[in-house]
Structure formats: C-alpha cells, structure tokens
N, CA, C and O atoms as a MOPAC input file, in Angstrom:
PM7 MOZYME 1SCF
protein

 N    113.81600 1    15.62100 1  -106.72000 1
 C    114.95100 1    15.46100 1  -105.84900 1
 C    116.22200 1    15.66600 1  -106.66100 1
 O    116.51100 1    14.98200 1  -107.64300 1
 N    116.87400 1    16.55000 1  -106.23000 1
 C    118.95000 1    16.55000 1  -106.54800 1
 C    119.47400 1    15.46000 1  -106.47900 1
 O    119.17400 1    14.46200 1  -105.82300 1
 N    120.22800 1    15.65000 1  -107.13400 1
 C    121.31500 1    14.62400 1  -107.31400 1
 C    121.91200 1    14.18700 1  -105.97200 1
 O    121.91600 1    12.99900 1  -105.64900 1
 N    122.54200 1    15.39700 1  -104.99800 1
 C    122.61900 1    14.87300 1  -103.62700 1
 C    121.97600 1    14.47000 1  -102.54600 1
 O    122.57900 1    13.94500 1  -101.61100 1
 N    120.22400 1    14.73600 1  -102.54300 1
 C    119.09200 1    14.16900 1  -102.32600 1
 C    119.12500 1    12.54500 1  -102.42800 1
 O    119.35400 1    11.66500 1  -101.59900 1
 N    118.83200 1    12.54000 1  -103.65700 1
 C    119.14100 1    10.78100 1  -104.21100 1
 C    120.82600 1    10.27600 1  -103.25400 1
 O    120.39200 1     9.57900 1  -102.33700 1
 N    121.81100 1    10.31000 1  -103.15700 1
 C    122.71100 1    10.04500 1  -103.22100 1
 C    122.60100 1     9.55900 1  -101.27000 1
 O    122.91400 1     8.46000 1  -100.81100 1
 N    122.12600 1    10.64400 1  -100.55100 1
 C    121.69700 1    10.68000 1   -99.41400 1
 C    120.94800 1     9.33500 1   -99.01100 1
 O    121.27700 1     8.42900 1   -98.24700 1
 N    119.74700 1     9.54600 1   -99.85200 1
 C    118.51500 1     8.74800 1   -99.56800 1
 C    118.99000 1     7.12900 1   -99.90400 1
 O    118.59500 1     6.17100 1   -99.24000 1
 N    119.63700 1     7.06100 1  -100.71700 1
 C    119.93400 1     5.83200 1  -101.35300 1
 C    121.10900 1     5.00400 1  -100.20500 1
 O    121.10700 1     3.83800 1   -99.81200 1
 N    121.86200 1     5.91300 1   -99.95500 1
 C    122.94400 1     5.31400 1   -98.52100 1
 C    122.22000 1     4.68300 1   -97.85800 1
 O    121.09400 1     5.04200 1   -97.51400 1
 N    122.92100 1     3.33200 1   -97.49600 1
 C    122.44200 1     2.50600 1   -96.89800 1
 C    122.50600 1     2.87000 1   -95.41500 1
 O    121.66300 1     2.42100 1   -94.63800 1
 N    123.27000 1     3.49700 1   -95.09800 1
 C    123.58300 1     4.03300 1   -92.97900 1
 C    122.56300 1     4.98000 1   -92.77800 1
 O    122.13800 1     5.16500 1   -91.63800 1
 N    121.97800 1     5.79500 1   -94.03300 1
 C    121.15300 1     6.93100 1   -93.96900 1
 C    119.52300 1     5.93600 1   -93.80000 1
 O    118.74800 1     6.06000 1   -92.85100 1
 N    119.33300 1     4.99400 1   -94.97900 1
 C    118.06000 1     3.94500 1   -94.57100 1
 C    118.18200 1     3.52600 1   -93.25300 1
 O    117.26800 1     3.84900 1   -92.49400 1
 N    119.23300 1     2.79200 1   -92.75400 1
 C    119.33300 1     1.98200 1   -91.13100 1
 C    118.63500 1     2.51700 1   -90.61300 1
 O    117.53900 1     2.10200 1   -90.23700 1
 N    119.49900 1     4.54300 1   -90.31700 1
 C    118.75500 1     4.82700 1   -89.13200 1
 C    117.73500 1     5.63600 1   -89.55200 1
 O    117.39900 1     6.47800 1   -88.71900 1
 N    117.15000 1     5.63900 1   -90.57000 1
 C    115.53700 1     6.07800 1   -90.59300 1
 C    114.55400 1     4.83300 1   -90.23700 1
 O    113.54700 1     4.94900 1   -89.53800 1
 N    115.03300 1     3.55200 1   -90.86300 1
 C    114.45400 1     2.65200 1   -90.29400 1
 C    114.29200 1     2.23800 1   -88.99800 1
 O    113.24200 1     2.06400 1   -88.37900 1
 N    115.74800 1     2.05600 1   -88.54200 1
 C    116.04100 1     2.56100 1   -86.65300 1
 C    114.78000 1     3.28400 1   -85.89600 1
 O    113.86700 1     2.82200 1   -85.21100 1
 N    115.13000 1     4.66500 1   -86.32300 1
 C    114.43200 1     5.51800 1   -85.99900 1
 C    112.73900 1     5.27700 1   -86.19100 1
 O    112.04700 1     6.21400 1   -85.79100 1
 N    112.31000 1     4.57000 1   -86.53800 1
 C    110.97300 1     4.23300 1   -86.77300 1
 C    110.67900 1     3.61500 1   -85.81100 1
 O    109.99900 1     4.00000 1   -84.86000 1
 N    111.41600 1     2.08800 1   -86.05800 1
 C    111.34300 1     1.29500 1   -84.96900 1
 C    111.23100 1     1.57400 1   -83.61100 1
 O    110.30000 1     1.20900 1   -82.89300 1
 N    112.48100 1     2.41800 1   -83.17200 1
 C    112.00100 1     3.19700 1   -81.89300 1
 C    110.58000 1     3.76600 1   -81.79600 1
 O    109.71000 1     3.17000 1   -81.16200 1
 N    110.39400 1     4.71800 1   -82.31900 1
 C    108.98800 1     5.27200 1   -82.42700 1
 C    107.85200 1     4.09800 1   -82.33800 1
 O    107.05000 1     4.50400 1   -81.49700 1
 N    107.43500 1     2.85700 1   -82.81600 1
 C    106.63200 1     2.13400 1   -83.55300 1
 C    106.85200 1     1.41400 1   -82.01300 1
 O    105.78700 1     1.10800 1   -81.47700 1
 N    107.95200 1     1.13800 1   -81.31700 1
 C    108.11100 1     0.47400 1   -79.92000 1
 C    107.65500 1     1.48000 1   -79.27400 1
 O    106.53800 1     1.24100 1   -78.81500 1
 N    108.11500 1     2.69300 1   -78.99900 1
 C    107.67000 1     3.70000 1   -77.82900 1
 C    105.96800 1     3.88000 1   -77.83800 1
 O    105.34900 1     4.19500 1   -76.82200 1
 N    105.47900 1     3.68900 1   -78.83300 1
 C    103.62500 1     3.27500 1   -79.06500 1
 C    103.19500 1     2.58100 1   -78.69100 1
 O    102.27700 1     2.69000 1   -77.87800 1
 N    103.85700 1     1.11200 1   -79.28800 1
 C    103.65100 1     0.18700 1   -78.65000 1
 C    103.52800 1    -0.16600 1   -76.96300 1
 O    102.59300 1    -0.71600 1   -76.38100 1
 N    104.77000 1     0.33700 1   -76.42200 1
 C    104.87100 1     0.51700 1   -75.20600 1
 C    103.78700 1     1.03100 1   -74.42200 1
 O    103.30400 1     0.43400 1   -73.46000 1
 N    103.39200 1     2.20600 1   -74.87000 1
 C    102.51600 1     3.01100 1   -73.91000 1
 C    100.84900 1     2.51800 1   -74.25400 1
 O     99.87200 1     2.67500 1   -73.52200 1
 N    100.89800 1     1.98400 1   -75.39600 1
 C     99.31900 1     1.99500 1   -75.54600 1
 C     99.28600 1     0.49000 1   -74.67100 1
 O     98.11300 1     0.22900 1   -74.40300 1
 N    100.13600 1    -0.45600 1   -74.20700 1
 C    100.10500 1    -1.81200 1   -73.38100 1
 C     99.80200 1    -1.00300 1   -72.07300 1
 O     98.78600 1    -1.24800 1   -71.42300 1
 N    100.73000 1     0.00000 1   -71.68300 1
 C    100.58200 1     0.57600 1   -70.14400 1
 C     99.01000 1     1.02000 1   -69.93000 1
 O     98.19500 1     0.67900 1   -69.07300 1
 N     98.93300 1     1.71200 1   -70.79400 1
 C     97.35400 1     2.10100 1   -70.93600 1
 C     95.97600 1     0.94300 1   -70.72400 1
 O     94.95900 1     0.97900 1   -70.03200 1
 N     96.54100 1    -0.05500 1   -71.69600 1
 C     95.50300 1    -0.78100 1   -71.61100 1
 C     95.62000 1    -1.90200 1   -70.31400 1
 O     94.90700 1    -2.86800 1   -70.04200 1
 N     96.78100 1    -1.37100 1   -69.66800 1
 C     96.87100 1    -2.94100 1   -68.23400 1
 C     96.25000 1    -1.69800 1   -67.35700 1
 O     95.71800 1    -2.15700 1   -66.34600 1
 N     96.15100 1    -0.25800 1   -67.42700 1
 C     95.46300 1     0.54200 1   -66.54400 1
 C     94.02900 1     0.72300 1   -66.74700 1
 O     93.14900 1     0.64000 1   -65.89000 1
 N     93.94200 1     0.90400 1   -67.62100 1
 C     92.51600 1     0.81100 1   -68.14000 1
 C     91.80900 1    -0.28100 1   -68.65500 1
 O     90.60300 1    -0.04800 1   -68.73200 1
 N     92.11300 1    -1.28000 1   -68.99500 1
 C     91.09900 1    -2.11100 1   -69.42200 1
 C     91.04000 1    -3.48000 1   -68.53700 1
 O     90.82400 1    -4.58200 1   -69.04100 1
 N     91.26400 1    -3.25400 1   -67.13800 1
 C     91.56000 1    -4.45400 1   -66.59300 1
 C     90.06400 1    -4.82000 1   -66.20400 1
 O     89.82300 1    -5.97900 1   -65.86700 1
 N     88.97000 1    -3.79500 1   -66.24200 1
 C     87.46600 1    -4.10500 1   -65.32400 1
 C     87.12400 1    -4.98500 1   -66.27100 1
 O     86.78000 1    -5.93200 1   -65.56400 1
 N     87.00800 1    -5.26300 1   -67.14800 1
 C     86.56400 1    -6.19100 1   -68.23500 1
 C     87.40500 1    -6.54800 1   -69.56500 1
 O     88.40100 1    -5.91800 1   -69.92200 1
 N     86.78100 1    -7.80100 1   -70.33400 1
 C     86.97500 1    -8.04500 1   -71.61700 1
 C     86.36400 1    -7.11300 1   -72.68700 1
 O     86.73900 1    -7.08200 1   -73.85900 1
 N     84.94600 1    -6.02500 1   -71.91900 1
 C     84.36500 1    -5.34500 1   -73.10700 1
 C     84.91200 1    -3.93800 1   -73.18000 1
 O     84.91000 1    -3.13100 1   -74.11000 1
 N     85.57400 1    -3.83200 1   -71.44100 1
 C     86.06900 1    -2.32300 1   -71.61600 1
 C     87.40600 1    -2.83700 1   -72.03500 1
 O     87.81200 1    -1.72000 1   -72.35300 1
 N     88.59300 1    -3.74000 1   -72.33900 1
 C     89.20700 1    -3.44200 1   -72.75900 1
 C     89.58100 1    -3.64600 1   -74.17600 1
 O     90.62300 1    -3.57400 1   -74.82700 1
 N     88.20500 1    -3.95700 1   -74.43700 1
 C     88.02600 1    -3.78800 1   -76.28200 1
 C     88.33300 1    -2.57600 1   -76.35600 1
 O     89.44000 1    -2.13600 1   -76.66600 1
 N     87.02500 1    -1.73900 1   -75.97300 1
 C     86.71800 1    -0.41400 1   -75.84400 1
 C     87.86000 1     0.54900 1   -76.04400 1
 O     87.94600 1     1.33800 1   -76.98500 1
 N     88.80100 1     0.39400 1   -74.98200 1
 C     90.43500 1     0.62500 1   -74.19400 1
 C     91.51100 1     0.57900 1   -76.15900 1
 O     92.36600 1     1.24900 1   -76.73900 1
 N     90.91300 1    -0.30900 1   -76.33700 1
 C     91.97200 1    -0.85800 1   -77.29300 1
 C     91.37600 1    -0.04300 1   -78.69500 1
 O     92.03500 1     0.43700 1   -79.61700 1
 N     90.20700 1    -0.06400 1   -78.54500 1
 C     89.55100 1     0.79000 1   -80.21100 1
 C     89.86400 1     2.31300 1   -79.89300 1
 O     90.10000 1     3.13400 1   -80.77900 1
 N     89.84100 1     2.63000 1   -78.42200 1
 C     90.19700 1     4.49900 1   -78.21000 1
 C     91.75100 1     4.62200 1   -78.42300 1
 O     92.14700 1     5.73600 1   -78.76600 1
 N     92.48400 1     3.83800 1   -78.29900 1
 C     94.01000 1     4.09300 1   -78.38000 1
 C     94.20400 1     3.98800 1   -79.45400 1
 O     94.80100 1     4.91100 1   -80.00800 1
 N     93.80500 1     2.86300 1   -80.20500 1
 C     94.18200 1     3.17200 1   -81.78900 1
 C     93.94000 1     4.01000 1   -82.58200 1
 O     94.71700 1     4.36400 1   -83.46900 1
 N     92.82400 1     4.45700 1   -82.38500 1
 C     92.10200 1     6.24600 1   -82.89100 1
 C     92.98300 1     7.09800 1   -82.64500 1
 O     93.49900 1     7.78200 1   -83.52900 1
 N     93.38400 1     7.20500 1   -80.96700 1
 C     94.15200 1     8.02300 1   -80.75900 1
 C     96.05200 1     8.33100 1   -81.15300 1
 O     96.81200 1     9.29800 1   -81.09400 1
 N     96.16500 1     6.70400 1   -81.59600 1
 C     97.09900 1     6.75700 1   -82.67300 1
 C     97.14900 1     7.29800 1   -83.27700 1
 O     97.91600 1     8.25300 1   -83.39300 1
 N     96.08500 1     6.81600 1   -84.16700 1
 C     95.65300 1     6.98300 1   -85.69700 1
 C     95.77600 1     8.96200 1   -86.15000 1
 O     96.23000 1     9.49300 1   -87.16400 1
 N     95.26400 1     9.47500 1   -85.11600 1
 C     95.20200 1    11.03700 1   -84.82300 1
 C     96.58800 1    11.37600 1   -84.18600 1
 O     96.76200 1    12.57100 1   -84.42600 1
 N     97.32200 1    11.04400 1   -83.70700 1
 C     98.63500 1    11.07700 1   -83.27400 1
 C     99.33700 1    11.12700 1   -84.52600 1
 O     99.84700 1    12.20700 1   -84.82700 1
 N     99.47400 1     9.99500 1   -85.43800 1
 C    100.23300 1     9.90600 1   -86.46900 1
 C     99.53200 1    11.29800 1   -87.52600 1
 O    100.31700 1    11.95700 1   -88.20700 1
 N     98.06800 1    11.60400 1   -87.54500 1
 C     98.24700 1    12.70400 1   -88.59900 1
 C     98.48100 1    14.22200 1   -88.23300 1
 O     98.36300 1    15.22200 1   -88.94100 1
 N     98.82000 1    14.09600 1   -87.01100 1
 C     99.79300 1    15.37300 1   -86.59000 1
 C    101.11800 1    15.89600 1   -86.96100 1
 O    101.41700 1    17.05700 1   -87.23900 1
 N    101.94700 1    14.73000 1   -86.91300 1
 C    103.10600 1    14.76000 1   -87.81800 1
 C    103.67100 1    14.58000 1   -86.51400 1
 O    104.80100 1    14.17000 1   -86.77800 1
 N    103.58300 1    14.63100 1   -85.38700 1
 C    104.37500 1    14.42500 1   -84.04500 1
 C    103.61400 1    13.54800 1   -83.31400 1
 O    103.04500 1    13.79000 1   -82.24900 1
 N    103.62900 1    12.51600 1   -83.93200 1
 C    103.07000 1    11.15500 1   -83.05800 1
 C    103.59600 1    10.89100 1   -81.47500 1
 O    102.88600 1    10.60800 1   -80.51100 1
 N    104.94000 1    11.05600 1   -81.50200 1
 C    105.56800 1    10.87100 1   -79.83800 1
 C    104.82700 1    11.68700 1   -79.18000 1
 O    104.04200 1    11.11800 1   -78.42200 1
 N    104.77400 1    13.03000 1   -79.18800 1
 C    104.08500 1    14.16700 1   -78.81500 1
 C    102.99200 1    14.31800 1   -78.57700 1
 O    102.82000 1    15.21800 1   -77.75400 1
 N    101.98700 1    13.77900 1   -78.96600 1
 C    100.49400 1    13.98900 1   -79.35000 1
 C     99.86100 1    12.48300 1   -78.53800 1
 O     99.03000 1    12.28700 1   -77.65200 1
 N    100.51400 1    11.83200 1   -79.15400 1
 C    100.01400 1    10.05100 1   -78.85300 1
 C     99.70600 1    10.09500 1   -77.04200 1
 O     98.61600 1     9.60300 1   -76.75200 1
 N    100.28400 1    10.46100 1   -76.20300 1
 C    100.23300 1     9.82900 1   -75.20700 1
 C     99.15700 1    10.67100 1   -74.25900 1
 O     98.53100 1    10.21500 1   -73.30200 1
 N     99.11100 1    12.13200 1   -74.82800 1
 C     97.87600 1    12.85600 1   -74.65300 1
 C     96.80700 1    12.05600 1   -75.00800 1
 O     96.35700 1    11.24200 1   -74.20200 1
 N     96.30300 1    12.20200 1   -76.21600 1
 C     95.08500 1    11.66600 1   -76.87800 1
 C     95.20900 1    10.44500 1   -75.96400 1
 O     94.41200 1    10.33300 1   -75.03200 1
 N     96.13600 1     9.54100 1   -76.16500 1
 C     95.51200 1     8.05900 1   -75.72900 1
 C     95.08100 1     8.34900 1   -74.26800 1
 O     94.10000 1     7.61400 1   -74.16100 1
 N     95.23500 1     9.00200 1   -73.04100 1
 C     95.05000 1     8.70200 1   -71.91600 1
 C     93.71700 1     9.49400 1   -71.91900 1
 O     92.72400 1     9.11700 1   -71.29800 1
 N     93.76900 1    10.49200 1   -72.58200 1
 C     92.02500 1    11.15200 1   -72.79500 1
 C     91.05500 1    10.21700 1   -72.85900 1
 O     90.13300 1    10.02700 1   -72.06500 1
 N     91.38500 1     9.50800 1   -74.09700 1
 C     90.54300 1     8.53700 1   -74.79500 1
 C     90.40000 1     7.53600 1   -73.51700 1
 O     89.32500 1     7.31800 1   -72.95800 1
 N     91.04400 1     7.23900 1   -73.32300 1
 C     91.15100 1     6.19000 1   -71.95200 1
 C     90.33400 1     6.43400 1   -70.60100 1
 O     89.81900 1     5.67300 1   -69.78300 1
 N     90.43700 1     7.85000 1   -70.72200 1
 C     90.12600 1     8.35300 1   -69.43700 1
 C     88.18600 1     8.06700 1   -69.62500 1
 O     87.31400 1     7.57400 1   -68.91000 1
 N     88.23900 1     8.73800 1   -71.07700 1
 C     86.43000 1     8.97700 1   -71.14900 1
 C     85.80400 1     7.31900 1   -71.07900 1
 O     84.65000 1     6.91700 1   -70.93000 1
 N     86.64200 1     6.84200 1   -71.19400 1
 C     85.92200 1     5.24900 1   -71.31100 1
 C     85.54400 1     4.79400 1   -70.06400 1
 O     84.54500 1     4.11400 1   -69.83300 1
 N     86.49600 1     5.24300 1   -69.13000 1
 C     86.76500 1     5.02300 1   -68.24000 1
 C     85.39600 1     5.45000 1   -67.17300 1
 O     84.72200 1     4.88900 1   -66.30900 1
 N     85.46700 1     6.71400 1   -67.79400 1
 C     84.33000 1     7.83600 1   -66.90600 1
 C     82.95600 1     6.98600 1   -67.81700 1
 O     82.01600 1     7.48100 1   -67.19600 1
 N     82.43100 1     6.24400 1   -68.64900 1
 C     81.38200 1     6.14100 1   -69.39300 1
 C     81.04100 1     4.73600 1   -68.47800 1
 O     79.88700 1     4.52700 1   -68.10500 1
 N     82.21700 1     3.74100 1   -68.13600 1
 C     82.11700 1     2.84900 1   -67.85000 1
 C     81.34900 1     3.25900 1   -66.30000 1
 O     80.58300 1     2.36900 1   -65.92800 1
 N     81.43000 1     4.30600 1   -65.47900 1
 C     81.20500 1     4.35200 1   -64.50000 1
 C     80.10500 1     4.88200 1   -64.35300 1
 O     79.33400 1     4.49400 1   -63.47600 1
 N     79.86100 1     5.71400 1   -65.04700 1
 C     78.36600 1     6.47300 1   -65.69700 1
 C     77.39300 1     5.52100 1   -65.71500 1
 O     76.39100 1     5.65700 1   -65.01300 1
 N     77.59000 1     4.32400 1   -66.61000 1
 C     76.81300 1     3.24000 1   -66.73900 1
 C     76.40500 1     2.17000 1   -65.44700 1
 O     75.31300 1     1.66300 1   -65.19000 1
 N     77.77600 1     2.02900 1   -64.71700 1
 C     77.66400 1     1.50700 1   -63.75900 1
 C     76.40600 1     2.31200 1   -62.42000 1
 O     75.55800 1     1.68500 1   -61.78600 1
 N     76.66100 1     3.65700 1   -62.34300 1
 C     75.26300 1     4.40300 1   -61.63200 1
 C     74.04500 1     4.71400 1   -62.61600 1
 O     73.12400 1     5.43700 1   -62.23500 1
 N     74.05600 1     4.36800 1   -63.39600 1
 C     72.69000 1     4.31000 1   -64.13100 1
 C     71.76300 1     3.22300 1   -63.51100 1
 O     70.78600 1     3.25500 1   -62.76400 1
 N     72.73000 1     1.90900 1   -64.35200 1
 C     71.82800 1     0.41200 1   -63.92700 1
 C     72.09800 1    -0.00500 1   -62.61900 1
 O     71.81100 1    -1.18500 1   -62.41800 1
 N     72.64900 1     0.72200 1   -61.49400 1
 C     72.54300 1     1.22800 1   -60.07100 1
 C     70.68500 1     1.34200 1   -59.58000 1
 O     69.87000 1     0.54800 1   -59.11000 1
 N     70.66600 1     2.42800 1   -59.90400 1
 C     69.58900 1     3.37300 1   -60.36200 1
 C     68.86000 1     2.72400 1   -60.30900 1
 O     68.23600 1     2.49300 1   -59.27400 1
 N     68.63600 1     2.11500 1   -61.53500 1
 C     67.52100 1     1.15700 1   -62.16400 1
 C     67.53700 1     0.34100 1   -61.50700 1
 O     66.46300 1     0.33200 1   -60.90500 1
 N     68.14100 1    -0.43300 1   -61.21100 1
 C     67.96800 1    -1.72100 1   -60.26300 1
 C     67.39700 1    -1.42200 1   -59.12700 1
 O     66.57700 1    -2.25900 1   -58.74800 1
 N     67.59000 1    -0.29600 1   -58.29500 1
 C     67.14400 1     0.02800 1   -57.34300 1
 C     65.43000 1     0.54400 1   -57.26600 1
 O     64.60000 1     0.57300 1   -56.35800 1
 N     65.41800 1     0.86900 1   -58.52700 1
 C     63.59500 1     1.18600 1   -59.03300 1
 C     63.18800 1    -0.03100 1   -58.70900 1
 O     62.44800 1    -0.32000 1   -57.76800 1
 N     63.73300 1    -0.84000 1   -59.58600 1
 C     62.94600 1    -2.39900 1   -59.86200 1
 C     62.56900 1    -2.99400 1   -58.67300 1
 O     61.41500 1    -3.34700 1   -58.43100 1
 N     63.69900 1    -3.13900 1   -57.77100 1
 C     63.41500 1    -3.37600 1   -56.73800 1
 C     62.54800 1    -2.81900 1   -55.32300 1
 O     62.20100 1    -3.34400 1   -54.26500 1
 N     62.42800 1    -1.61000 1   -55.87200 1
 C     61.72200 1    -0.78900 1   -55.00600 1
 C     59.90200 1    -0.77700 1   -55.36500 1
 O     59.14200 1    -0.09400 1   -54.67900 1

C-alpha cells in the first residue's frame, strides 16, 4: 500500500463508513433471512431448523461471491423453497404408507 492508501485507510470518517456500511449489509441479512424463516419455517420446530441451516449456507455462498446483497436473497429463498418442497414430498410418502398399513 502507498503512502496515500495508508493515509485513506487510517482516517477515521473513511473506517465509520466502511464500518457503517457493513452494518447495513450484516442488518439487510439479517433482515431477510428472519422473513424467510417466519415464511418458511413456521410448519415445525424441525423444519425450521432445517429453514435456518439452508439460509446460512446460503449466506455462507452469498458472502463468497463477493456480492452478498445480490446473491443472498436468491440462494436463500431456493434453499427455502427445496425444504419446503422435501417437507411435502415426505408428507405424501408417509401418506402413502399409512394408507398401505392400513389397507
């Protein structure tokens, strides 16, 4: 780093709003992965484990894009969505089955 690099980086108004600027970001995540999980994980305590381990992945893959705002809210509602569709999958399976047993 240059001399005006350092000089930049070291300003304290230049830290605020990178820190600022995080914060926003780190809230706007926050934000959406709660919306997500009061939409998706309300059928249960196990789907909204579930709900809660796919969004953080889909964080987690958000952040190594380099455009987390961008990326994050895709992935998470995907992720959300398939849980969603697995949870229901399961639900006509042991449908199914129950209906053998009983039959």
């Amino acid at each position: 780093m240059n001399t005006l690099q350092n000089q930049i980086a070291s300003t304290p108004s230049f830290l605020a709003a990178c820190a600022g600027s995080c914060k926003k970001m780190i809230a706007r995540l926050r934000n959406y992965k709660a919306e997500l999980l009061r939409e998706f994980g309300q059928s249960s305590s196990h789907q909204e484990h579930l709900v809660h381990l796919a969004l953080n992945e889909a964080e987690a893959l958000a952040h190594a894009t380099g455009f987390p705002l961008l990326t994050f809210p895709m992935l998470a509602r995907e992720k959300a969505q398939e849980i969603a569709a697995w949870r229901l999958q399961q639900q006509a399976v042991r449908r199914v089955s129950f209906a053998k047993l009983a039959a």
